[in-house]
PDB file of N, CA, C and O in Angstrom:
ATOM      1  N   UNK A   1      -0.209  -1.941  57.410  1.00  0.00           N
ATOM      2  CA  UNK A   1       0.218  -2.898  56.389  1.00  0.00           C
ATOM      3  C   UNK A   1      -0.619  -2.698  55.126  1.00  0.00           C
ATOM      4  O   UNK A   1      -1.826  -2.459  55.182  1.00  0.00           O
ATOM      5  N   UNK A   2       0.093  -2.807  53.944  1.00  0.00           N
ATOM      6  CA  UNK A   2      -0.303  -2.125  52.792  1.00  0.00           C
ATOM      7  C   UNK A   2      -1.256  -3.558  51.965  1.00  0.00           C
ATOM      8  O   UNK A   2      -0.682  -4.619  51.718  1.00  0.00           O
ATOM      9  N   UNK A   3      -2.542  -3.356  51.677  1.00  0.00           N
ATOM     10  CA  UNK A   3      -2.738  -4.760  51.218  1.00  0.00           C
ATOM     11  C   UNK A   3      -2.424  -5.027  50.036  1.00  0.00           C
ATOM     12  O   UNK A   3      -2.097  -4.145  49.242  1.00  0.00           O
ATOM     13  N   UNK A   4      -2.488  -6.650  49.646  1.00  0.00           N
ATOM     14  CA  UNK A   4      -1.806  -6.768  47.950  1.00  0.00           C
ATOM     15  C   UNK A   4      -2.386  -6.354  46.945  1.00  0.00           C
ATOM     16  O   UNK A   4      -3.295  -7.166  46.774  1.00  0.00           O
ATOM     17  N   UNK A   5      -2.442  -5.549  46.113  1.00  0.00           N
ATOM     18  CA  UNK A   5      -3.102  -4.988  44.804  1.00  0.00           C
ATOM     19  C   UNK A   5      -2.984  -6.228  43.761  1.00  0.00           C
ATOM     20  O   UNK A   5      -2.015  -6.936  43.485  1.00  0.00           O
ATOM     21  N   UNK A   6      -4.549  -6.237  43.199  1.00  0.00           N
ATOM     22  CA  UNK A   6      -5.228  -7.529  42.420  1.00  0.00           C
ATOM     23  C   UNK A   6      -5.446  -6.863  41.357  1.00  0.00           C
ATOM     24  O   UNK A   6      -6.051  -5.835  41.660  1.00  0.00           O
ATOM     25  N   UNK A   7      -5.165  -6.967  39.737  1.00  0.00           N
ATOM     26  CA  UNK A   7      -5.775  -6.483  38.558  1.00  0.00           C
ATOM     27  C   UNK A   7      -6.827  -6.437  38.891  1.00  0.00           C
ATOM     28  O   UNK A   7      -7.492  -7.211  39.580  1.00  0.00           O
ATOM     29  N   UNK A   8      -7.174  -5.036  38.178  1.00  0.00           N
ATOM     30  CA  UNK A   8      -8.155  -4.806  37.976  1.00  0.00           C
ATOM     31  C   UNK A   8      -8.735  -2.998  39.190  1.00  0.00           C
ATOM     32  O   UNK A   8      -9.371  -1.956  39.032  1.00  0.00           O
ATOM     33  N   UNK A   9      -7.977  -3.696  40.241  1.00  0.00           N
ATOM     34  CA  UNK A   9      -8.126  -2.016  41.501  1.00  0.00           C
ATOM     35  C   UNK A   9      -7.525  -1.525  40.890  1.00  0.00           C
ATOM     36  O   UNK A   9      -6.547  -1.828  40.205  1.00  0.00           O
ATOM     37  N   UNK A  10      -8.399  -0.145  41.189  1.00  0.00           N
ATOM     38  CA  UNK A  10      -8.000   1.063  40.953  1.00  0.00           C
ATOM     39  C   UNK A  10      -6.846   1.729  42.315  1.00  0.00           C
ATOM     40  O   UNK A  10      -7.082   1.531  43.507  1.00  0.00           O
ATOM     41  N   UNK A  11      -5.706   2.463  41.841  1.00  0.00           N
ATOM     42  CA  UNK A  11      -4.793   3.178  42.588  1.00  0.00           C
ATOM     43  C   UNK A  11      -4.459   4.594  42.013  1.00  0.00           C
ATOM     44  O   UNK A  11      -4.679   4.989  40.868  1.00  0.00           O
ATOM     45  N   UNK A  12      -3.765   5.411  43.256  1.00  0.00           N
ATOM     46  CA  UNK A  12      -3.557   7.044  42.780  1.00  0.00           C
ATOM     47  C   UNK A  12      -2.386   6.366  42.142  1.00  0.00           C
ATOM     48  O   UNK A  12      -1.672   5.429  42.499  1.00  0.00           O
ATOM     49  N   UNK A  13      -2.417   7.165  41.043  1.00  0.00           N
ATOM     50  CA  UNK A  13      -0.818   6.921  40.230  1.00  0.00           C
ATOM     51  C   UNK A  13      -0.078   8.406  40.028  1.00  0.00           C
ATOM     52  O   UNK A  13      -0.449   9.535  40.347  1.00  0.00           O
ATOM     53  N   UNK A  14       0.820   8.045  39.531  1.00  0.00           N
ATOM     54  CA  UNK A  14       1.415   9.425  38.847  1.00  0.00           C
ATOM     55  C   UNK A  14       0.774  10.955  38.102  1.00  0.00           C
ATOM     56  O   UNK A  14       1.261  12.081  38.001  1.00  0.00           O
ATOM     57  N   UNK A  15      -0.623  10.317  37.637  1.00  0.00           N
ATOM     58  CA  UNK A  15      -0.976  10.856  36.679  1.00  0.00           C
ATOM     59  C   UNK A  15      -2.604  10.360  37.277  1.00  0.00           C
ATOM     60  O   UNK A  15      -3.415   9.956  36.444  1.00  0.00           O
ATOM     61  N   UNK A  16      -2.849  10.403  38.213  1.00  0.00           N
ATOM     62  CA  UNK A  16      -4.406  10.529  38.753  1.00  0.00           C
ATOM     63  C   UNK A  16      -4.766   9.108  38.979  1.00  0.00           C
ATOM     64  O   UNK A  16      -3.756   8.477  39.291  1.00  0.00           O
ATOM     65  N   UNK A  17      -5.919   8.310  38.935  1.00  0.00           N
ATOM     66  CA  UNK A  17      -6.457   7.413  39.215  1.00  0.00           C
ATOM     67  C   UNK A  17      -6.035   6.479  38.075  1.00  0.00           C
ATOM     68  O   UNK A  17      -5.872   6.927  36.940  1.00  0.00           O
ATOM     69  N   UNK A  18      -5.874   5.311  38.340  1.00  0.00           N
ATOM     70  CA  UNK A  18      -5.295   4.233  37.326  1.00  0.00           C
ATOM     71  C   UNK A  18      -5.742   3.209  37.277  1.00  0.00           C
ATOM     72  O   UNK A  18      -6.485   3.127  38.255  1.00  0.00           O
ATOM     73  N   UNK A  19      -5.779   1.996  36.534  1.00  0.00           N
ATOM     74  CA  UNK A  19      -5.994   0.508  36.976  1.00  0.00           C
ATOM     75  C   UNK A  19      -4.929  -0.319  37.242  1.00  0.00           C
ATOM     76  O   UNK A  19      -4.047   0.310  36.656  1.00  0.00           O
ATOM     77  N   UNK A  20      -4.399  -1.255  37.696  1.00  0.00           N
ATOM     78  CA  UNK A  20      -3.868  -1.653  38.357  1.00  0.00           C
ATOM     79  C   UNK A  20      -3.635  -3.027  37.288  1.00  0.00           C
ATOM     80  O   UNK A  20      -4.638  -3.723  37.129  1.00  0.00           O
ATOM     81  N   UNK A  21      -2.447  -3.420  36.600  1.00  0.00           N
ATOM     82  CA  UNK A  21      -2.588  -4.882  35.765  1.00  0.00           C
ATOM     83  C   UNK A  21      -1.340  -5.239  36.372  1.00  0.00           C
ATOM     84  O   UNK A  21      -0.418  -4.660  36.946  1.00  0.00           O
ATOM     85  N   UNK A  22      -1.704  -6.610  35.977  1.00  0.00           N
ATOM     86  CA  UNK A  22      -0.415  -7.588  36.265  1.00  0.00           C
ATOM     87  C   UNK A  22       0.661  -7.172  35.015  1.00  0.00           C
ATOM     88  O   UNK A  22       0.319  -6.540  34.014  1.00  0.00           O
ATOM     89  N   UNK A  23       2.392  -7.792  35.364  1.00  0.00           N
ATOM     90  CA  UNK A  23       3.538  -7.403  34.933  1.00  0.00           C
ATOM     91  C   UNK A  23       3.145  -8.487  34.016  1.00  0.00           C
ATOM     92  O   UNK A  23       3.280  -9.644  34.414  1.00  0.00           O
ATOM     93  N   UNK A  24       2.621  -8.236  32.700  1.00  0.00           N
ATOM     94  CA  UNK A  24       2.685  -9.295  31.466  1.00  0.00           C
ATOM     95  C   UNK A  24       4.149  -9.365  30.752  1.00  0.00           C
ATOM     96  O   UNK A  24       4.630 -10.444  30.407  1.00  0.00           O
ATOM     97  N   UNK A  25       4.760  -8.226  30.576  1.00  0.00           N
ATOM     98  CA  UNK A  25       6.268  -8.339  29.782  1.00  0.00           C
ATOM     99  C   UNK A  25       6.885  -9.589  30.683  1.00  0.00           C
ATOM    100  O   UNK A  25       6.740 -10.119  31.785  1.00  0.00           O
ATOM    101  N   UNK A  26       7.890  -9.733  29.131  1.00  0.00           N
ATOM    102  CA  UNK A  26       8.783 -11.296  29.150  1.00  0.00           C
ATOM    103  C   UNK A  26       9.648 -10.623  29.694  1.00  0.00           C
ATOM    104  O   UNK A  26       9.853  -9.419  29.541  1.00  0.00           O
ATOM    105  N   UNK A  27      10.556 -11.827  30.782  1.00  0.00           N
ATOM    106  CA  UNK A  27      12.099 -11.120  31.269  1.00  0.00           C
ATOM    107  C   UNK A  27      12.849 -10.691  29.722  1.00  0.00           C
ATOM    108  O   UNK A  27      12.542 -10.908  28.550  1.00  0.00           O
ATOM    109  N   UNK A  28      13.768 -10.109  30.273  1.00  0.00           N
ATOM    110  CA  UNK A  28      14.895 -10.042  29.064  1.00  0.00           C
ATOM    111  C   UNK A  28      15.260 -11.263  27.797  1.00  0.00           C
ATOM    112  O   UNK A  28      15.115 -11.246  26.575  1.00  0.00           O
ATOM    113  N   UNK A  29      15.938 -12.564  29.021  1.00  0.00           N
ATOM    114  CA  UNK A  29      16.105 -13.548  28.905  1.00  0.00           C
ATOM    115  C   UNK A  29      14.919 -14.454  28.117  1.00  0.00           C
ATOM    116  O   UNK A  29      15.279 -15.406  27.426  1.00  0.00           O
ATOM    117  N   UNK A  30      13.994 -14.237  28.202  1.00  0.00           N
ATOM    118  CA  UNK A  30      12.765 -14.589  27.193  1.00  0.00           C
ATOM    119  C   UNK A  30      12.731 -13.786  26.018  1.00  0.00           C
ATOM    120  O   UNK A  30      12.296 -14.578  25.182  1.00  0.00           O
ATOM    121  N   UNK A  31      12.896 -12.847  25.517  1.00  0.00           N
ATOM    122  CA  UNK A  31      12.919 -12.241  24.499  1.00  0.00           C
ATOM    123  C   UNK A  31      14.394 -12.826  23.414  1.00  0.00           C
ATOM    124  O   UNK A  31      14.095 -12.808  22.220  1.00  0.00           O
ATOM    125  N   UNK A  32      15.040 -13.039  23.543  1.00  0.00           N
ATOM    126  CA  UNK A  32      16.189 -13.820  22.819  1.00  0.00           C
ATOM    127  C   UNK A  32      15.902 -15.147  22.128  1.00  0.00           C
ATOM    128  O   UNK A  32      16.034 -16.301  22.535  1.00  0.00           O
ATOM    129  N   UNK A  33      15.526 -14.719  21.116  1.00  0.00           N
ATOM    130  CA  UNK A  33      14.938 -15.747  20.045  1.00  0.00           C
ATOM    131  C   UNK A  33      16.129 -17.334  19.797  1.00  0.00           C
ATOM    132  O   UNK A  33      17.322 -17.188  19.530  1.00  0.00           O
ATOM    133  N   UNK A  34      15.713 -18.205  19.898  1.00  0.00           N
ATOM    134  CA  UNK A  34      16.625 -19.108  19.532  1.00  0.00           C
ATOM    135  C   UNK A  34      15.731 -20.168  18.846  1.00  0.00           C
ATOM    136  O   UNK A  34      16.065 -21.273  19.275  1.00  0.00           O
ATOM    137  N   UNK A  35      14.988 -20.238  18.183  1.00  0.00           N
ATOM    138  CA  UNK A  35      13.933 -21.196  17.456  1.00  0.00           C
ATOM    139  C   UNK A  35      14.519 -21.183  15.983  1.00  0.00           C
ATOM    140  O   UNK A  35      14.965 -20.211  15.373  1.00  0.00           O
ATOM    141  N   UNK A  36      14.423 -22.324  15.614  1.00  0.00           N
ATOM    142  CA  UNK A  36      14.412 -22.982  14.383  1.00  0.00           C
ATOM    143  C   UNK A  36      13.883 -22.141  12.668  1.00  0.00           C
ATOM    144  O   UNK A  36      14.440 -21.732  11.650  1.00  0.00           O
ATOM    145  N   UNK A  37      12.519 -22.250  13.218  1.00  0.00           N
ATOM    146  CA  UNK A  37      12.015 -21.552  12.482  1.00  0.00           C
ATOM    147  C   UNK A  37      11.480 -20.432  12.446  1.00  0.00           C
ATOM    148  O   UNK A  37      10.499 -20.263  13.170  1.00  0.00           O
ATOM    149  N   UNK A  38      11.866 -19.531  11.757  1.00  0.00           N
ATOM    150  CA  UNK A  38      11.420 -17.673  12.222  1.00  0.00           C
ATOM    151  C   UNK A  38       9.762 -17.780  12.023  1.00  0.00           C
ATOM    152  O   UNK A  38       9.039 -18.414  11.255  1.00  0.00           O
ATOM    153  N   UNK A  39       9.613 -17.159  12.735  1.00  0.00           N
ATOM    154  CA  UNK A  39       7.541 -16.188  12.222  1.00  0.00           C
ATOM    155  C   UNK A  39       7.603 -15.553  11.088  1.00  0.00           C
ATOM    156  O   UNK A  39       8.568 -15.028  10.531  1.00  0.00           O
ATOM    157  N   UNK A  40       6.194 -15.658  10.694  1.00  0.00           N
ATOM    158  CA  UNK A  40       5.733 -14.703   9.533  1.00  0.00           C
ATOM    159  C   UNK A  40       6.315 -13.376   9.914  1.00  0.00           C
ATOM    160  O   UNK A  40       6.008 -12.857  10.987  1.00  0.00           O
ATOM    161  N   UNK A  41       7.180 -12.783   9.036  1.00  0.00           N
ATOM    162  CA  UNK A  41       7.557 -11.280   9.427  1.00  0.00           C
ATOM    163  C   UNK A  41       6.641 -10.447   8.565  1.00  0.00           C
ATOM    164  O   UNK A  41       5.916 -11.028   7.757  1.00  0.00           O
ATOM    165  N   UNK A  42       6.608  -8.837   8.694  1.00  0.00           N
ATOM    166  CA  UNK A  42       6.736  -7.850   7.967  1.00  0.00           C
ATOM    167  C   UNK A  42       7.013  -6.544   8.142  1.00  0.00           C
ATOM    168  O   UNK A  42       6.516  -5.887   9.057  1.00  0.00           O
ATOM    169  N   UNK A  43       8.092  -5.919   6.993  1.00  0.00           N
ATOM    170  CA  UNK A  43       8.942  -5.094   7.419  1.00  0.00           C
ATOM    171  C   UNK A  43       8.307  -4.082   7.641  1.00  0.00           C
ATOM    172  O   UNK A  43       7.221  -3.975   7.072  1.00  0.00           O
ATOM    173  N   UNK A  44       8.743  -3.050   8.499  1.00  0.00           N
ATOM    174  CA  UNK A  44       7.709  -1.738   9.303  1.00  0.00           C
ATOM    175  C   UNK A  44       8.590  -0.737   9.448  1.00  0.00           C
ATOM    176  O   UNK A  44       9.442  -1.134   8.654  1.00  0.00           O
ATOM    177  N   UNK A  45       8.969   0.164   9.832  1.00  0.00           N
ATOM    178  CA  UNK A  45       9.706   1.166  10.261  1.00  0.00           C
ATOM    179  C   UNK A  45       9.202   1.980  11.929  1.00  0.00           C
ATOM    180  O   UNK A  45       8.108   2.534  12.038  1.00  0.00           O
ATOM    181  N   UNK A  46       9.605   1.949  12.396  1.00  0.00           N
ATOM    182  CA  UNK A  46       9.840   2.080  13.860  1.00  0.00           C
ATOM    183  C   UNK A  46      10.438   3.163  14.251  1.00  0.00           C
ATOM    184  O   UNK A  46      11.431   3.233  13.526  1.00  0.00           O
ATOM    185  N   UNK A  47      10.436   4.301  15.158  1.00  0.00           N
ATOM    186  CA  UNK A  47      11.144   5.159  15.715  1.00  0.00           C
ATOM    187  C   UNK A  47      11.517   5.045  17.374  1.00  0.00           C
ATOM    188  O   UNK A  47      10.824   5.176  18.383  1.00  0.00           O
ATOM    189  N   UNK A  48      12.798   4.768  17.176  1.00  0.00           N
ATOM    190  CA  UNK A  48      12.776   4.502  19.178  1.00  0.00           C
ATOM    191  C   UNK A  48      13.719   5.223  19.277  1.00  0.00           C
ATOM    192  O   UNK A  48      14.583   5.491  18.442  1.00  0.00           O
ATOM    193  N   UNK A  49      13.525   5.740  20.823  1.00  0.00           N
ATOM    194  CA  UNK A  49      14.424   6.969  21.145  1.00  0.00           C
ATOM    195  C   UNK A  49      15.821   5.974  21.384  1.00  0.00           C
ATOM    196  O   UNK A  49      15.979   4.793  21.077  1.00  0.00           O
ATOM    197  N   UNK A  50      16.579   6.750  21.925  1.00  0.00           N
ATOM    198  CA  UNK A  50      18.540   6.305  21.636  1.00  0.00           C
ATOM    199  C   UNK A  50      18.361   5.384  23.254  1.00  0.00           C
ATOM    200  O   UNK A  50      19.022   4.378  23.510  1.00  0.00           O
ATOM    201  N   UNK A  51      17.635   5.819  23.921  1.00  0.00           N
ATOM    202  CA  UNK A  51      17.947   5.167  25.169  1.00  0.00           C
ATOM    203  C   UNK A  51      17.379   3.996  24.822  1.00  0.00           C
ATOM    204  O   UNK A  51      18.171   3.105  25.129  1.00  0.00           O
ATOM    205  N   UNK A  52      16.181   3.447  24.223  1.00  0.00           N
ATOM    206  CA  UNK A  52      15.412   2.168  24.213  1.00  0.00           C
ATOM    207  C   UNK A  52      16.797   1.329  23.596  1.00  0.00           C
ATOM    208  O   UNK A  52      17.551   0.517  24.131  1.00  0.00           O
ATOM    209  N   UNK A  53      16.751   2.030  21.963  1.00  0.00           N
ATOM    210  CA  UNK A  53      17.746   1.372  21.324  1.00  0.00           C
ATOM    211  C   UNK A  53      19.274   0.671  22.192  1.00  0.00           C
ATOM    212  O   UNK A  53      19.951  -0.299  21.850  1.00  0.00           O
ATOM    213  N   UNK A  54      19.463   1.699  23.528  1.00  0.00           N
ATOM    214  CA  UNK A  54      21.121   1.328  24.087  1.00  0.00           C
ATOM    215  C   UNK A  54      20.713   0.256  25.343  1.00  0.00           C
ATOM    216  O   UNK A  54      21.543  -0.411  25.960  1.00  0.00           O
ATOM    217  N   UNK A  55      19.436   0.244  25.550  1.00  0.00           N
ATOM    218  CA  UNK A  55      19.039  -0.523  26.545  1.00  0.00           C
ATOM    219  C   UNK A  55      18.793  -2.059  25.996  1.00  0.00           C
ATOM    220  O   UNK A  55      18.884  -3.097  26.651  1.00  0.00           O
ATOM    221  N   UNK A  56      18.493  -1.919  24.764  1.00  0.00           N
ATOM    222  CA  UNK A  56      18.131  -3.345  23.889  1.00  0.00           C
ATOM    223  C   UNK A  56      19.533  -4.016  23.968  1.00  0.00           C
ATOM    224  O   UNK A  56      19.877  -4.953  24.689  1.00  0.00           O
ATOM    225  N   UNK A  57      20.473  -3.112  22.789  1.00  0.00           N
ATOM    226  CA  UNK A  57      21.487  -3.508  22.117  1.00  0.00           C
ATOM    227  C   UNK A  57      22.271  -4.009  23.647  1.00  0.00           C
ATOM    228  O   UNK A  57      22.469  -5.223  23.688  1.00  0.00           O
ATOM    229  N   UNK A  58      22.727  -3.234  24.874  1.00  0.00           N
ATOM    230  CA  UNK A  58      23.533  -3.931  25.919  1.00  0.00           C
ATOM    231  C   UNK A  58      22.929  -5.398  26.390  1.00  0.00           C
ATOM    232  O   UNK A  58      23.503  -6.487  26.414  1.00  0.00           O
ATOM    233  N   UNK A  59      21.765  -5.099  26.705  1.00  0.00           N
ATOM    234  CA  UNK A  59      20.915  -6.256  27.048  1.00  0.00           C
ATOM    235  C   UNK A  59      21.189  -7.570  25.707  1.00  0.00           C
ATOM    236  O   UNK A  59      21.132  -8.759  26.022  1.00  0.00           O
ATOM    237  N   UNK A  60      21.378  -7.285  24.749  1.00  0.00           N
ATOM    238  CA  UNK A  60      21.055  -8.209  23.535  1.00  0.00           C
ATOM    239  C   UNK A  60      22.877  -8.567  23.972  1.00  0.00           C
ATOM    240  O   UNK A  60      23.175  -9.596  24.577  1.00  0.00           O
ATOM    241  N   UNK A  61      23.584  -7.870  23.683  1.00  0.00           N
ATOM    242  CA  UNK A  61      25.213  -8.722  23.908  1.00  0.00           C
ATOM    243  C   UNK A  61      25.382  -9.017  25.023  1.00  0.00           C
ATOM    244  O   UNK A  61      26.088 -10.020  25.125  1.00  0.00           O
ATOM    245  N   UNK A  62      24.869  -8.367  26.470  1.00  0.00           N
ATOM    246  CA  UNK A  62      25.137  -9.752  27.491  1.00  0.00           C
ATOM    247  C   UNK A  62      24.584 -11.189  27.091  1.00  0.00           C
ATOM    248  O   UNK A  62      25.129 -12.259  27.363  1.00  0.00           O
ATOM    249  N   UNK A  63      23.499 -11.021  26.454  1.00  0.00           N
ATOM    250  CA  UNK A  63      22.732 -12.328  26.403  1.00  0.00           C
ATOM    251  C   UNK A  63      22.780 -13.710  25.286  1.00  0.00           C
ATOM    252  O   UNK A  63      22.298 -14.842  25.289  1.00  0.00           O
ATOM    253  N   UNK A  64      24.021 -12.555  23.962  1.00  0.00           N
ATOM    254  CA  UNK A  64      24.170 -13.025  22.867  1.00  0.00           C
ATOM    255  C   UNK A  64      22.926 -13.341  21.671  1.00  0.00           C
ATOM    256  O   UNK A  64      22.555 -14.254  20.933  1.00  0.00           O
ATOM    257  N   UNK A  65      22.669 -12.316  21.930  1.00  0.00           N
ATOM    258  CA  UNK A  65      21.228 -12.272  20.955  1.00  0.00           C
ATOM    259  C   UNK A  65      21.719 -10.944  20.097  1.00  0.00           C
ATOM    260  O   UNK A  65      22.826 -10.406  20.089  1.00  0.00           O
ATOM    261  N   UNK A  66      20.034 -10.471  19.095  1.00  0.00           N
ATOM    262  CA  UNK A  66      19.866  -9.639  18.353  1.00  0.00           C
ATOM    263  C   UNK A  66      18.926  -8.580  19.344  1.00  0.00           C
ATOM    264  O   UNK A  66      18.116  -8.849  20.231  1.00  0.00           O
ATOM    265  N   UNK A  67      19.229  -7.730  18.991  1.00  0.00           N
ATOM    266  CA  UNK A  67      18.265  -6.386  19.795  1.00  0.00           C
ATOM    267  C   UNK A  67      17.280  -6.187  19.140  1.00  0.00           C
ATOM    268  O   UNK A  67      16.310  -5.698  19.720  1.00  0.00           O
ATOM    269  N   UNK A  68      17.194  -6.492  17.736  1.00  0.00           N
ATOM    270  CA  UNK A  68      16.282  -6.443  16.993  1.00  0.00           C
ATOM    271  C   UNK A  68      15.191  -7.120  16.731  1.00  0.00           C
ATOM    272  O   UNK A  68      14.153  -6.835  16.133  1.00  0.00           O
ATOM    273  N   UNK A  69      15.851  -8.725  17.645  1.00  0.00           N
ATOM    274  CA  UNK A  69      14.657  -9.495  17.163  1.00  0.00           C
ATOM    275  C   UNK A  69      13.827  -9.545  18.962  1.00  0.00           C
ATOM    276  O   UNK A  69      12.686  -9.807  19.345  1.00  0.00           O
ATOM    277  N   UNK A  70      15.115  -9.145  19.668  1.00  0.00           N
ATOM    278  CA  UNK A  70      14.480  -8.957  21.175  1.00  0.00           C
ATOM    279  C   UNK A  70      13.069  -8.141  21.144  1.00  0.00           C
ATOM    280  O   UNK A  70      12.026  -8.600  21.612  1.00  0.00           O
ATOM    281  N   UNK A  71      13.196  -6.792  20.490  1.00  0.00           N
ATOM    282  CA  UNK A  71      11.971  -5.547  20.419  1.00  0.00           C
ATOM    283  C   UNK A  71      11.229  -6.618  19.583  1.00  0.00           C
ATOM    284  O   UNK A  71      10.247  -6.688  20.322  1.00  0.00           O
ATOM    285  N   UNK A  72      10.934  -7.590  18.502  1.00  0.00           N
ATOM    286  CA  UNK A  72       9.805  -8.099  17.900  1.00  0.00           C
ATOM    287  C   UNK A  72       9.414  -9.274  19.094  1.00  0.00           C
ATOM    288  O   UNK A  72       8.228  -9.471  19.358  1.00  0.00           O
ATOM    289  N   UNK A  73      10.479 -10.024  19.780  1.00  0.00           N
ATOM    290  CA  UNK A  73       9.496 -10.290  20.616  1.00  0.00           C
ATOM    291  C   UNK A  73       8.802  -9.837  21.599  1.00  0.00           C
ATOM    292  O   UNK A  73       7.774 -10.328  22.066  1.00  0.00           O
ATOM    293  N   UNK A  74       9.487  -8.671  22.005  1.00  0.00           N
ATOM    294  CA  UNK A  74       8.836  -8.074  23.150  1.00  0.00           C
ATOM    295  C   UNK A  74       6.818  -7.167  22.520  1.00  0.00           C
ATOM    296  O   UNK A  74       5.831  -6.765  23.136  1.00  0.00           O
ATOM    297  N   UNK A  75       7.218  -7.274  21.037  1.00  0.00           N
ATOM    298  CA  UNK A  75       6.278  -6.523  20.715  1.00  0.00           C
ATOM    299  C   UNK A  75       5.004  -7.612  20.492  1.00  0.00           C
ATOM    300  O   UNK A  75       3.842  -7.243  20.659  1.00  0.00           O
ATOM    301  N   UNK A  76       5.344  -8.982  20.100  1.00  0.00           N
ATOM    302  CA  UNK A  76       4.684 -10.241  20.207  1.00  0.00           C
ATOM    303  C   UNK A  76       3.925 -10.587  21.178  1.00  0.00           C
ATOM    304  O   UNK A  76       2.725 -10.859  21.220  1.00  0.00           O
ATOM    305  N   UNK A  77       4.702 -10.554  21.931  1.00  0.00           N
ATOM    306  CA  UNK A  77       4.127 -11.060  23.469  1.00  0.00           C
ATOM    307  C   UNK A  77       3.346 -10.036  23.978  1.00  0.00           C
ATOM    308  O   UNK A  77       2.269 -10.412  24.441  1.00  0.00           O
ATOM    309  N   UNK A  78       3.632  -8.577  24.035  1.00  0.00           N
ATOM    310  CA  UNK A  78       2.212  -7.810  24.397  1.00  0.00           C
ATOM    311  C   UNK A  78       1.496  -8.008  22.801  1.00  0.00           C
ATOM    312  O   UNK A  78       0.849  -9.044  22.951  1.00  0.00           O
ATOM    313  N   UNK A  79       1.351  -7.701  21.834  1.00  0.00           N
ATOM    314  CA  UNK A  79       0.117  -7.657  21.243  1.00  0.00           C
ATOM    315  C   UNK A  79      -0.606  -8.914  21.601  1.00  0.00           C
ATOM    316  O   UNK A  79      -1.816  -8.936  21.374  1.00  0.00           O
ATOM    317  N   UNK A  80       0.176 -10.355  22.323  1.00  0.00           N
ATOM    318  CA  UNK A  80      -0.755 -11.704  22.663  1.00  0.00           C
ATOM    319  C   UNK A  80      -1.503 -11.252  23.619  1.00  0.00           C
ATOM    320  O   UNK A  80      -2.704 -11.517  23.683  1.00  0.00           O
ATOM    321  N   UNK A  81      -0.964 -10.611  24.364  1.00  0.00           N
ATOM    322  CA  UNK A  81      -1.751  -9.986  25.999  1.00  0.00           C
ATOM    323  C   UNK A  81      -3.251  -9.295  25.224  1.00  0.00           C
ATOM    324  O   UNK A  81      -4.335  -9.480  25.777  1.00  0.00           O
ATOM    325  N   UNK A  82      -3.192  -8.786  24.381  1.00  0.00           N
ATOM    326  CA  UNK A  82      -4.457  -7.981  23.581  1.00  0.00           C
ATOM    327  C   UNK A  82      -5.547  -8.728  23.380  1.00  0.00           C
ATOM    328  O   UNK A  82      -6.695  -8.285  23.425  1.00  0.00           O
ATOM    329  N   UNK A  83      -5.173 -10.125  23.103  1.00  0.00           N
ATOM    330  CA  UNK A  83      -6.409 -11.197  22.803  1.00  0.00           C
ATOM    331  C   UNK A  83      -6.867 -10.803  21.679  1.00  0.00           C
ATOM    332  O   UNK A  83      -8.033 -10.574  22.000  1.00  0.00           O
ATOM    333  N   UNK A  84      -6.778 -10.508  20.375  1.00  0.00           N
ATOM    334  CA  UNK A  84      -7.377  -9.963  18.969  1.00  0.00           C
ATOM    335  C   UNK A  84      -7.567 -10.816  18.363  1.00  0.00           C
ATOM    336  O   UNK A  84      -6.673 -11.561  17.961  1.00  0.00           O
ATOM    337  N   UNK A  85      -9.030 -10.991  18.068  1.00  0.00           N
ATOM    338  CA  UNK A  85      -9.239 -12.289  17.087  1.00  0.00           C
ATOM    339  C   UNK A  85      -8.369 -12.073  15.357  1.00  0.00           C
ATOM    340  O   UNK A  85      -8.645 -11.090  14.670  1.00  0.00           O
ATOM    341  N   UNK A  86      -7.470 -13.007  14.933  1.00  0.00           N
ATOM    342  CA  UNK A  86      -7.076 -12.867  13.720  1.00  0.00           C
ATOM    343  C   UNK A  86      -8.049 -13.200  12.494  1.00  0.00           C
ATOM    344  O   UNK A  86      -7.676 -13.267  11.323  1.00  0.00           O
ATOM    345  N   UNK A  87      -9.093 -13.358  12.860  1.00  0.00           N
ATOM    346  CA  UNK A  87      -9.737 -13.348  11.854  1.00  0.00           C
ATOM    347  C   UNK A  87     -10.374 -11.856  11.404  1.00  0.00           C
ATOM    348  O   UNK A  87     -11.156 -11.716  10.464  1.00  0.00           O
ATOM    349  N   UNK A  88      -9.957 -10.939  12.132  1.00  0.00           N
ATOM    350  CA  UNK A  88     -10.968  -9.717  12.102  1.00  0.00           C
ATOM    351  C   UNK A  88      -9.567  -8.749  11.842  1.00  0.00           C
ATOM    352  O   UNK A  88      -9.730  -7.529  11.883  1.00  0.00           O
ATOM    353  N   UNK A  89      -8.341  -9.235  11.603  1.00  0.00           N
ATOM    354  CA  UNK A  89      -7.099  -8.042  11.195  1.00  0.00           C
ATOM    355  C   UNK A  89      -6.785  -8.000  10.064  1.00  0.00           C
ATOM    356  O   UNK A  89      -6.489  -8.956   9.347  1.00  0.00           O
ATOM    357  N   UNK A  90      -6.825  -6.722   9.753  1.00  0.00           N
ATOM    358  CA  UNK A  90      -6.053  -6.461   8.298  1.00  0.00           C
ATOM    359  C   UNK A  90      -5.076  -6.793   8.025  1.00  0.00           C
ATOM    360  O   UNK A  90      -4.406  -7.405   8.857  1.00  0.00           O
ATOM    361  N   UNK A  91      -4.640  -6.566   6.902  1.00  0.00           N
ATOM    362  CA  UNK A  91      -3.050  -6.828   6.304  1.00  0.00           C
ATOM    363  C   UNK A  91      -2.784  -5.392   5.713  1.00  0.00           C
ATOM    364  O   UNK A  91      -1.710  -5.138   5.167  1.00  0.00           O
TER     365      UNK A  91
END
């Protein structure tokens, strides 16, 4: 019997020895913005391969959302996982 892996153990991975973290990404269904008031934006330019993009956009019309604003939250919610004090980021 295989025991439960805790952040932080180390496991063989794909690619040699690894650490082991918890699944922080939002379901799908969490990424579909429906709030009132938008966030501070700013515009960026981005390169995602065709598959990310076809995986968003299907996911975004089952759910009746934007694919676009799905990838800013998905990109939200991990940079929160980072813990970065905002007092110490550029603009």
């Amino acid at each position: 019997m295989q025991e439960k892996l805790k952040p932080g153990d180390i496991v063989d991975g794909t690619f040699g020895k690894m650490e082991f973290v918890e699944n922080f990404l939002p379901r799908p269904e969490d990424l579909v913005l429906k709030k009132a008031t938008p966030p501070v934006t700013k515009k960026v330019t981005v390169v995602l391969d065709d598959f990310t993009v076809r995986v968003f956009k299907a996911k975004a019309q089952e759910l009746g959302g934007s694919y676009q604003a799905m990838i800013r939250k998905l990109l939200l919610e991990y940079a929160r996982t980072l813990k970065v004090d905002d007092k110490n980021m550029s603009t």
